[in-house]
N, C-alpha and C positions, 0 to 999 in steps of 0.2 A: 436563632436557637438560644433558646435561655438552662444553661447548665445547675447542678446541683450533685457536690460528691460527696457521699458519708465517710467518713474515714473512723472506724473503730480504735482506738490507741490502747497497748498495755503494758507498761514496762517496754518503752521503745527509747530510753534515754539515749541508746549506743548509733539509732539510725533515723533517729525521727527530723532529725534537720535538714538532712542528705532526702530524704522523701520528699519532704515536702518541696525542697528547691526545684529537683527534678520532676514534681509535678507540677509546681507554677510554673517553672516554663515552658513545659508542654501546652500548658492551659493557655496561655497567653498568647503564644502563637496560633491556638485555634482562634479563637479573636469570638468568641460568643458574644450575644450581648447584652449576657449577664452569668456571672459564675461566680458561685456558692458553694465556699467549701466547709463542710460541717466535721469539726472535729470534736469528739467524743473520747474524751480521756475518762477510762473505764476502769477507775480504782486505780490508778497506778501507785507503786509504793517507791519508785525510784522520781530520779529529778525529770521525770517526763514532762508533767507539767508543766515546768520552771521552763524547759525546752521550747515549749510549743508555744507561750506566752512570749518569748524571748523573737522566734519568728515572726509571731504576730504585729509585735512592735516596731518590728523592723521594717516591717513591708508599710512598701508606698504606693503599689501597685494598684489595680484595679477592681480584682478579685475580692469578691467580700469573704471575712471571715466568720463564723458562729464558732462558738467555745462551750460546750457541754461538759463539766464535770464532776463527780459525785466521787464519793470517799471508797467504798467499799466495792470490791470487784464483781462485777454481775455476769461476765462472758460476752462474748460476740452479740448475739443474738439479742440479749436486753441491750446493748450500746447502740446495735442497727434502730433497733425499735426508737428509743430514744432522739436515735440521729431523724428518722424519718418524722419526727415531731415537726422538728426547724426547716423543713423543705418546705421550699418557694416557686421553685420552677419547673420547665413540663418534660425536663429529662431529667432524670436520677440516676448517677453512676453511684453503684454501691463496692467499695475495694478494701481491699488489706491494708495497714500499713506501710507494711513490709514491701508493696510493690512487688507483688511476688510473681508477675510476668513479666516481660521486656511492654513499655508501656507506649507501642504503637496498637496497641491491642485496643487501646483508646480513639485514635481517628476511625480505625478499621469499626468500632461498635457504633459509634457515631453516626456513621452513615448506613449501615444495617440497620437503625433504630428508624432510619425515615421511613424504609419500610415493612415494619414489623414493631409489635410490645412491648419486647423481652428481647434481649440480647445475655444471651448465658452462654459459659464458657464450658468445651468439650476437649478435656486433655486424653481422651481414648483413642486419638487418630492421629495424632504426630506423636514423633520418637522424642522432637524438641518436648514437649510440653509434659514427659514424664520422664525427664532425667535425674530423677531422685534416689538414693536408694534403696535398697530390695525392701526394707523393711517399712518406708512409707508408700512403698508401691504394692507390698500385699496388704495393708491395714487401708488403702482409698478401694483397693477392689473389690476385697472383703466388705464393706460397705454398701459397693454398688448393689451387689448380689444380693443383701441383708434386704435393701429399697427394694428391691425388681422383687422382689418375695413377698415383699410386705401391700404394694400397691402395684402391684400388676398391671392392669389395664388401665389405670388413671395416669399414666408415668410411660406407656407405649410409647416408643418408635426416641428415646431419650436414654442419652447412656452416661451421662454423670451429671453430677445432683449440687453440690455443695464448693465446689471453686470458689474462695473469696472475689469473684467479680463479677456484678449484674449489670445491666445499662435496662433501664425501665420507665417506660412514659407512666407519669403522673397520674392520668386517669385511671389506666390500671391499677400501681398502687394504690391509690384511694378504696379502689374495688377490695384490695385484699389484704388492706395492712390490718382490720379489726380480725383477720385470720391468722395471723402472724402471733404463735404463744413460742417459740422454742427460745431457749437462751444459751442454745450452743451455735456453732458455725450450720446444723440441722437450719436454718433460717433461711437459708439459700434454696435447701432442698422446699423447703414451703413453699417460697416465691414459686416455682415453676410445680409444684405440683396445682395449688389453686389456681396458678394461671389456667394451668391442663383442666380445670375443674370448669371453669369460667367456661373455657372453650368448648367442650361436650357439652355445656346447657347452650353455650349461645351462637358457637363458632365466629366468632370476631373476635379472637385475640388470635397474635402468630408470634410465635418463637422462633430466634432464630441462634445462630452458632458461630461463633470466634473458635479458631484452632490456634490457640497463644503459645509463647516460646516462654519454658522456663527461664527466670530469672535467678542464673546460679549464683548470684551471692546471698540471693532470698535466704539458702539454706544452714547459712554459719548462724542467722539468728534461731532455728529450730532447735531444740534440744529435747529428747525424749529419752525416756526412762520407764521401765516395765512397769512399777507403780503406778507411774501419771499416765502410763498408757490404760492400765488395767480399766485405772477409775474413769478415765474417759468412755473407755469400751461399753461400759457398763449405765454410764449417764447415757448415751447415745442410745444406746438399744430400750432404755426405759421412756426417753423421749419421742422415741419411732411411736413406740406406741399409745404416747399420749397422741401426736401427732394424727396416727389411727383413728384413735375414738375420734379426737375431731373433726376430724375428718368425713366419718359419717353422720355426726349430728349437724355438721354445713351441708352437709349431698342432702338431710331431710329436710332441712328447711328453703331451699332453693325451690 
């Protein structure tokens, strides 16, 4: 099995070392043979950079590294896109930073993935994997709701959308990264709507579901404020619907 991880980065000077340790050892022990870790520093304005260069240098490991960085902050969704340029291999784990589940969530997708596309993550059926508070627990449902409104039948029988962590074979990627416009964390919900899209024209794609355990230290690096909430609220619900139009102008030409 040949590995490939995106790792989006932003202003992560305070955790990005501690990430990354705890991922190469995971990785190492899986023993692939070959892993590709694509890091994507996405505008940072703090010593992120400096950090993850410093990593880099260090390692003597096996693990390859790729190094994407650009000045100016683009969001999640243009750093995914970006990262999926430099992929090589025929599984793509796509994650947070932050490592924002307990990261056995990783062998567990790994072997899902043998048999199944898409491995996406469903925090609506464990207690573990929505231990957050009230306030990011009604703004992710609120959400859900907004999607099941919006795309109804293309999105059936699928109850959360946007989780920072996918595991996805490369031939599907390939299929649907020219579908991929969002530049918010929305980028997640893409991947598995077009998969669902692929699948109603051709039924050979299969989804399947990780039930992951919050990772409570994830949440000391969150910080939200009713402004940066608003303006998000706001980007998000304008992106659904560019999403939309897309969405139909791909369903006419399929």
């Amino acid at each position: 099995m040949n590995i490939s991880i995106i790792l989006p980065i932003y202003n992560a000077e305070g955790f990005i070392l501690d990430s990354l340790r705890k991922l190469v050892e995971l990785l190492e022990k899986i023993q692939a043979d070959e892993t590709q870790i694509i890091l994507v520093n996405d505008g940072s304005m703090d010593n992120t950079l400096e950090k993850i260069n410093e990593f880099i240098n260090s390692y003597d490991g096996v693990i390859h590294f790729d190094l994407v960085s650009y000045k100016k902050n683009r969001n999640i969704g243009f750093a995914l896109r970006k990262g999926i340029e430099k992929v090589r291999n025929e599984i793509v784990i796509i994650m947070d930073c932050d490592l924002p589940f307990k990261l056995d969530i990783i062998n567990e997708s790994l072997t899902l993935i043998e048999s199944c596309d898409l491995v996406s993550v469903d925090r609506t059926k464990k207690r573990e994997s929505y231990n957050v508070g009230l306030f990011r627990f009604l703004l992710h449902r609120g959400l859900i709701f907004i999607i099941k409104v919006m795309f109804g039948k293309y999105i059936k029988g699928i109850d959360d959308f946007v989780a920072g962590f996918k595991v996805i074979k490369r031939h599907l990627l390939d299929k649907i990264e020219s579908n991929l416009r969002s530049d918010t964390s929305l980028i997640h919900f893409e991947i598995i709507l077009f998969t669902k899209l692929l699948n109603l024209r051709e039924d050979n794609y299969k989804i399947c579901f990780v039930y992951p355990t919050l990772n409570i230290e994830t949440n000391k690096f969150s910080t939200y404020s009713l402004p940066k909430v608003l303006k998000t609220v706001i980007k998000i619900l304008l992106e659904l619907i560019v999403i939309r139009i897309n969405l139909k102008q791909v369903n006419a030409s399929l």
